[in-house]
N, C-alpha and C positions, 0 to 999 in steps of 0.2 A: 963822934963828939956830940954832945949834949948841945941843943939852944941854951946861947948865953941869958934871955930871955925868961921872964918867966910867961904862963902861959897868958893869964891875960894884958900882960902889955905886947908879947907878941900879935893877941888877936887885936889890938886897938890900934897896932902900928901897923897892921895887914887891913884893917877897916880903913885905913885914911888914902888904901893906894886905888886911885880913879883907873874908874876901865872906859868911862867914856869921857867925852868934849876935853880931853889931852892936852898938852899945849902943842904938839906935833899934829894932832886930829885938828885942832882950831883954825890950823896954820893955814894946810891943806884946802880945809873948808872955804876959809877967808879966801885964798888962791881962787879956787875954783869959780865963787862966786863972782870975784872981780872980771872973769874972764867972759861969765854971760852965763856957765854953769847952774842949771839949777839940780838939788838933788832931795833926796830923803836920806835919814839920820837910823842906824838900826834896826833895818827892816827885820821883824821877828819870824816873818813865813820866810825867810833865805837862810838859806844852813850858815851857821857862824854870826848870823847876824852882821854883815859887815855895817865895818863905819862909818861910810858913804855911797849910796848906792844914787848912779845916773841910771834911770828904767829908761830914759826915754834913748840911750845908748846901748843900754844892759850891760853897764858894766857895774862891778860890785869892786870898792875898795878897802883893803884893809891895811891900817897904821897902824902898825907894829912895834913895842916897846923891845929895845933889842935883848934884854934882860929878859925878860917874861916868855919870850919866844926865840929865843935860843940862836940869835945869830951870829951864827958861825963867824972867826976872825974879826969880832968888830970890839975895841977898848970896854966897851957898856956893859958885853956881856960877862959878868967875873962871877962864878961860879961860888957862892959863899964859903968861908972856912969852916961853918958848923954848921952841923946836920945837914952834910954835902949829899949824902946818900938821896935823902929825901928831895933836895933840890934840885937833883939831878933825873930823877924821875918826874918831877913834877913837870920842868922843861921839856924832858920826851912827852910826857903826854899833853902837853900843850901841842907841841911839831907837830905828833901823829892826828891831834883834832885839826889842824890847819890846813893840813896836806890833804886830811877824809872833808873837808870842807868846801875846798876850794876844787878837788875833783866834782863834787858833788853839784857844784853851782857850774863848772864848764860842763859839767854830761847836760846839765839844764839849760844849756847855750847864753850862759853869761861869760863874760870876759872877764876877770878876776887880775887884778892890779896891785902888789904887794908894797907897803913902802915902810923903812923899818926909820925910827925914829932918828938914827946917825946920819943919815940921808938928811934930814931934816935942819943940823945945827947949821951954824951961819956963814962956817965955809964949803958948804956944798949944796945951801938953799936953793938959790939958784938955778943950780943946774938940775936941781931934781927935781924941781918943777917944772923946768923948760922940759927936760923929758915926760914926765905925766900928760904933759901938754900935748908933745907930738904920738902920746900914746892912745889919746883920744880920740885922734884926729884923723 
């Protein structure tokens, strides 16, 4: 099936979707810092660039759009009804860079911390921070 879309209001509606400072990445951040946490924002020399990097822990986190990156069983992720072909490749190749990412920074002796934005809403806030917390720790 064809994009309902034409081409440049697709590209203008795909220009407005943020890949950084999230409001799940913010969240996070905010969390961390209350905690005593200090970090860096997208390190470009670590594969993936993650979204939060503790160096003085080594650990690298990434906050995951559950859409974007394909997680499995979660309401967020709904695979569009048009041009499914395309969107459905695009989410594999997104996984396949996460997966060659996040080995790449553990061969590198970082610890690598996933958290996908479901985790995130405000009934399980919470508790996925208290675990991050004891993840750190």
């Amino acid at each position: 099936m064809a994009d309902v879309h034409s081409k440049a209001v697709r590209s203008y509606n795909m220009s407005k979707i943020c890949s950084k400072d999230t409001k799940p990445e913010l969240l996070v951040r905010k969390f961390l810092f209350s905690k005593g946490f200090r970090y860096r924002l997208h390190l470009r020399d670590l594969p993936g660039k993650p979204d939060i990097v503790l160096p003085k822990y080594k650990i690298a986190i990434f906050v995951n759009g559950c859409f974007w990156h394909g997680h499995e069983s979660c309401k967020y992720y709904v695979i569009p009804k048009s041009n499914t072909e395309w969107w459905l490749n695009k989410i594999k190749v997104n996984k396949t860079r996460d997966k060659e990412n996040i080995y790449k920074l553990n061969a590198e002796g970082w610890k690598t911390i996933v958290i996908f934005e479901c985790e995130l809403k405000s009934s399980k806030v919470n508790e996925s921070l208290n675990s991050l917390l004891d993840e750190l720790h």
